[in-house]
C-alpha positions as CSV (number, residue, x, y, z in Angstrom):
1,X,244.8,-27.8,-15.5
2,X,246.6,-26.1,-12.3
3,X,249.5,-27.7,-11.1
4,X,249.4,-26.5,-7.6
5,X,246.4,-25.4,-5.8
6,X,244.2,-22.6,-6.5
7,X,242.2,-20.0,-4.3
8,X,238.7,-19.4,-5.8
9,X,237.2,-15.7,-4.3
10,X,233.5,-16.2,-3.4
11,X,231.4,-14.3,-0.5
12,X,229.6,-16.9,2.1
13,X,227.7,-15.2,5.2
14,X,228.4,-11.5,3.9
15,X,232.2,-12.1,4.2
16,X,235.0,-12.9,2.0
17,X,236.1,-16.3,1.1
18,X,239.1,-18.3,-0.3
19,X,238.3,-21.7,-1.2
20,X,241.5,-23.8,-2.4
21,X,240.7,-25.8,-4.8
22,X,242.8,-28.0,-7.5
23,X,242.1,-29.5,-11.1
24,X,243.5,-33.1,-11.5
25,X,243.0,-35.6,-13.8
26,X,241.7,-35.1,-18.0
27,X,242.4,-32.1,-19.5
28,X,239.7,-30.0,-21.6
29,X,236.3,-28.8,-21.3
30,X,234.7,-31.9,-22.7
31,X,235.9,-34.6,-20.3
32,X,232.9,-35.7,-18.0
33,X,233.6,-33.7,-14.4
34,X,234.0,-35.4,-10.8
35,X,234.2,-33.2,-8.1
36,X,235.2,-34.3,-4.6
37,X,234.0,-33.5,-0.9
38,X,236.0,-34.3,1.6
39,X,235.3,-35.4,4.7
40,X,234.5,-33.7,8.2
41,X,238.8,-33.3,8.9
42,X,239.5,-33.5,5.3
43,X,241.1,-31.2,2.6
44,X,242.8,-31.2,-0.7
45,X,245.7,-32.4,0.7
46,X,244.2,-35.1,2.6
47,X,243.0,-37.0,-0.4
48,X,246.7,-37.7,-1.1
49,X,247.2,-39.3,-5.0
50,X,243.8,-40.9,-5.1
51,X,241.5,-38.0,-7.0
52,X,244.4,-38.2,-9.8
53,X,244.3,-42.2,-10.1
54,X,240.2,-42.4,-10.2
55,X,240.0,-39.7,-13.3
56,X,242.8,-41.8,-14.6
57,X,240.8,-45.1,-14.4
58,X,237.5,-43.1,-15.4
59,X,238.7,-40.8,-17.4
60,X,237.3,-37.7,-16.0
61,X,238.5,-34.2,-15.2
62,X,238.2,-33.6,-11.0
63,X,237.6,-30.9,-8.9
64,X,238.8,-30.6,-5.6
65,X,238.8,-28.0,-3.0
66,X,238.7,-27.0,0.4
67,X,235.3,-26.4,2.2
68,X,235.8,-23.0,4.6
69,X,237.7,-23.4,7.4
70,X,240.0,-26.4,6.3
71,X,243.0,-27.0,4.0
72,X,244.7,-23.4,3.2
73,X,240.9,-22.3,2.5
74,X,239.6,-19.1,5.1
75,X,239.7,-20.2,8.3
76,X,237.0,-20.2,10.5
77,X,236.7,-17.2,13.1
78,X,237.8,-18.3,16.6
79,X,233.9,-17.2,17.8
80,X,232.2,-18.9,14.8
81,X,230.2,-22.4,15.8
82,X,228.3,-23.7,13.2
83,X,225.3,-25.4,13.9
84,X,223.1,-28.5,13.0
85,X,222.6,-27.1,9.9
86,X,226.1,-26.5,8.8
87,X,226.0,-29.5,6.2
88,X,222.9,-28.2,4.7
89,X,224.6,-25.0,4.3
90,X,227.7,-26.5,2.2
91,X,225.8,-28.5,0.1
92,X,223.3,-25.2,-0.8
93,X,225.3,-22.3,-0.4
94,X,229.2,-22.8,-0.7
95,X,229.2,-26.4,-3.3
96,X,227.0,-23.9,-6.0
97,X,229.1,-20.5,-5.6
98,X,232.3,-22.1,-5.2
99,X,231.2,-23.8,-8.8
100,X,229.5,-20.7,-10.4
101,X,232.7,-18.8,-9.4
102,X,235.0,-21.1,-11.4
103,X,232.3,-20.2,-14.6
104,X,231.4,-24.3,-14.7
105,X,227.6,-24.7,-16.2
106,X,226.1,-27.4,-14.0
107,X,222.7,-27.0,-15.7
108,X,224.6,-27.6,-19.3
109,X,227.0,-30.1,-18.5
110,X,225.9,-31.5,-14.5
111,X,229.0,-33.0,-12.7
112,X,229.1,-36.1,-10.9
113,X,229.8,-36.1,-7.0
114,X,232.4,-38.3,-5.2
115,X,232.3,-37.3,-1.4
116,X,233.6,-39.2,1.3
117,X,231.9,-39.2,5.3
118,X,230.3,-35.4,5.8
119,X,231.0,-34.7,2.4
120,X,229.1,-37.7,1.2
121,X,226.0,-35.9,3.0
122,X,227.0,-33.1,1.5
123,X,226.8,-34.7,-2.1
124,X,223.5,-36.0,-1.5
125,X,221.6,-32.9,-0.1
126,X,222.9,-31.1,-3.4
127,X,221.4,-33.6,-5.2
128,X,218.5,-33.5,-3.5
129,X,218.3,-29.2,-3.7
130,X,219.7,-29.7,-7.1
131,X,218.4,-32.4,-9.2
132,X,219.1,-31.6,-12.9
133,X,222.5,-30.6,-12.1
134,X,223.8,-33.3,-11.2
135,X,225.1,-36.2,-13.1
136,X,225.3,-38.7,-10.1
137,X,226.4,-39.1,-7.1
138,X,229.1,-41.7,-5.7
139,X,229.3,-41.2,-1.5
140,X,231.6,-42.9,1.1
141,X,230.6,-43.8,4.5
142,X,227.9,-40.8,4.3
143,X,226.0,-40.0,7.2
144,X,221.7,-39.7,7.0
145,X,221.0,-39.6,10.5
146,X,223.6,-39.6,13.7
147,X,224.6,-43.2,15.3
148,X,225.3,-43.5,18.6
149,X,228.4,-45.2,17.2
150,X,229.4,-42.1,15.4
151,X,229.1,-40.1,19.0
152,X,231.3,-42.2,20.3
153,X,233.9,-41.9,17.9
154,X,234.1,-38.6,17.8
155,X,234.1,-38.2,21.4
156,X,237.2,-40.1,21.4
157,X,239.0,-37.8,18.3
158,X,238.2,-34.8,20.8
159,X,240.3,-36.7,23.4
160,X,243.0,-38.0,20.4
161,X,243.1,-33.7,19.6
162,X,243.5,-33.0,23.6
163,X,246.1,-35.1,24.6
164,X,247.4,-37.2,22.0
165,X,249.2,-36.2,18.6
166,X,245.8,-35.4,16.5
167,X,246.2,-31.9,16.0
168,X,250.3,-32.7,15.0
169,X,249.0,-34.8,12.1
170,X,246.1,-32.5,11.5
171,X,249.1,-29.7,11.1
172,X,250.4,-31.0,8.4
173,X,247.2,-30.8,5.7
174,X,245.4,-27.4,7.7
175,X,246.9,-24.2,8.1
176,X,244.7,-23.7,10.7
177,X,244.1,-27.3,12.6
178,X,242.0,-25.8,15.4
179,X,239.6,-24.3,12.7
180,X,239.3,-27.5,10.8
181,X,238.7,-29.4,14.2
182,X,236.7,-27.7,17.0
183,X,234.4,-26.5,13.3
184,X,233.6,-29.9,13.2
185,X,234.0,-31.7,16.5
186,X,231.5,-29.2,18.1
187,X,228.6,-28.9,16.5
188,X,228.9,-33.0,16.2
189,X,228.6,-33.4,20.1
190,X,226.0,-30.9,20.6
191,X,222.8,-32.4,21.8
192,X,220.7,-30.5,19.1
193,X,222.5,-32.5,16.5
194,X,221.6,-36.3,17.7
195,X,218.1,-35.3,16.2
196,X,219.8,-34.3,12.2
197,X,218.7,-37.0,9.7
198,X,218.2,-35.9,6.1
199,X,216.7,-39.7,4.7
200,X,213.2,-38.0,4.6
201,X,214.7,-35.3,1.6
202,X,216.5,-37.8,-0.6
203,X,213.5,-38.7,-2.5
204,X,214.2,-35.6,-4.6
205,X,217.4,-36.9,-6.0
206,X,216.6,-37.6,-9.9
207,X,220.5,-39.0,-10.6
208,X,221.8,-42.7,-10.2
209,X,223.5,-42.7,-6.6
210,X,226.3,-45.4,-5.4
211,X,226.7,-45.6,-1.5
212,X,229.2,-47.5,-0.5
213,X,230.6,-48.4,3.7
214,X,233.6,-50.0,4.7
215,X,232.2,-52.8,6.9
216,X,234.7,-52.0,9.7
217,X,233.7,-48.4,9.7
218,X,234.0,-46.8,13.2
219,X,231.8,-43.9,12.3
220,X,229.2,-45.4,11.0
221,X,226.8,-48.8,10.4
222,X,225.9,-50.3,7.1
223,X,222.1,-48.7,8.0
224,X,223.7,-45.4,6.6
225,X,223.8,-46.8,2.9
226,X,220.8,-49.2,3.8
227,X,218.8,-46.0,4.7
228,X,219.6,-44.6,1.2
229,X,218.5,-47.4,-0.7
230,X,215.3,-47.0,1.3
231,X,214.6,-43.6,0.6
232,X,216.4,-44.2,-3.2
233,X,215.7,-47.5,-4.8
234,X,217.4,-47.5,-7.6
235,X,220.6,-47.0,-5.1
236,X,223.7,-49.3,-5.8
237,X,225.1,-50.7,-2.9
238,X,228.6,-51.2,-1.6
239,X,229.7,-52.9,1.4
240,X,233.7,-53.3,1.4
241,X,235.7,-55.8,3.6
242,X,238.7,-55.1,5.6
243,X,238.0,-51.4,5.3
244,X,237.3,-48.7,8.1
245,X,236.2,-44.9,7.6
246,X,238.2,-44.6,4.3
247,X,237.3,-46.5,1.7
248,X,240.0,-44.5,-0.7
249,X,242.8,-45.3,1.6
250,X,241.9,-49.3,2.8
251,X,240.4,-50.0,-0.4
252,X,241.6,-47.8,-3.5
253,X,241.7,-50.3,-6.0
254,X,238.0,-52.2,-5.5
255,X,236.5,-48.3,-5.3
256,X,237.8,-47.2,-7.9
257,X,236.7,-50.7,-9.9
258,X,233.5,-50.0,-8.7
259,X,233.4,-46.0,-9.3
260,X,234.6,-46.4,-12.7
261,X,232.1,-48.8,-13.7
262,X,229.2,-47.2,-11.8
263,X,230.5,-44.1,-13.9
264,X,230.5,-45.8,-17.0
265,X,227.2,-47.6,-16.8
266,X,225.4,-43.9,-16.8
């Protein structure tokens, strides 16, 4: 397993690509794999130590790696706005190159997928596209359709990027902070996007799914996960106390109780 992060060569929209990724956790082939999505700011970085103690408690191999235009991954080009369909895109087109690239047979051996907020939609919809590639998926605060709450929030991290010191701490896990913020901030706010929802296409998903929402979440209700098990009824449910956005930061050790033995029951 690397040490340090990685830089994976793929091509996305008929241009070049560096993805940073990073191998933590069991070494070997044979070790069940967890790869994680971070969320709408995130990058490899920005999961900190927690990717390293979950394949600990779980004994798993994980993948992480920075989606285009965060971490020390390609930025994205100053004129580049992505549009409502930009999570779509991820989950289809960068999540299966960015794994064929790196020579890891998701047909012979699926993966299980751990993403947190935007990658958490990201995790389902390539379930959904995917179905016998993947092993299962475990999602964070994941988003199905766009709350007004959410709007809100992320109105307010515009203003937190403007004039407070957002874009300092951003600095310090993105080369490029602008291209990690204004990617996702804009196409959030646009009024196209209040109308995204993608509940109606997670019937497709074949693999056992755990959605699980801090109850103090200010992105985000508990009809997210609710609207999972709806659409997925076999859907395991997690609603965590005293916990916000970021269930691996305000509640590492009951996720990764609940993770491991999610894990270990499929």
């Amino acid at each position: 397993m690397s040490p340090a992060p990685a830089w994976a060569n793929i091509v996305w929209r008929g241009q070049p690509v560096q993805i940073e990724y990073l191998w933590v956790g069991a070494d070997g082939p044979d070790a069940p794999l967890v790869v994680l999505l971070h969320e709408g700011l995130g990058s490899v970085a920005m999961w900190r130590d927690f990717p390293a103690a979950l394949c600990a408690a779980t004994g798993c191999r994980g993948l992480i790696y920075s989606r285009p235009g965060y971490g020390r991954s390609t930025p994205r080009a100053p004129d580049e706005h992505w549009g409502p369909d930009f999570l779509h895109r991820q989950a289809h087109e960068v999540l299966p190159t960015l794994l064929l690239a790196l020579g890891i047979d998701t047909l012979a051996t699926p993966p299980w997928l751990f993403g947190h907020s935007d990658g958490g939609s990201i995790a389902l919809l390539h379930a959904a596209a995917f179905p016998e590639r993947v092993a299962g998926a475990i999602v964070l605060a994941p988003h199905i359709f766009v709350e007004d709450l959410s709007v809100r929030s992320i109105a307010q991290a515009r203003e937190a990027y403007l004039h407070a010191d957002l874009r300092q701490r951003l600095a310090r896990y993105h080369d490029h902070p602008d291209s990690a913020f204004w990617g996702w901030n804009d196409v959030w706010l646009i009024t196209a996007f209040r109308n995204w929802r993608i509940d109606t296409e997670l019937s497709a998903i074949r693999c056992p799914v755990l959605a699980v929402q801090g109850l103090d979440d200010e992105y985000g209700t508990l009809a997210q996960i609710e609207g999972i098990a709806a659409a997925l009824p076999g859907t395991e449910l997690l609603a965590l106390p005293d916990c916000g956005h970021s269930p691996q930061r305000d509640q590492p050790q009951a996720l990764i109780s609940a993770a491991s033995a999610f894990i270990a029951r499929h």
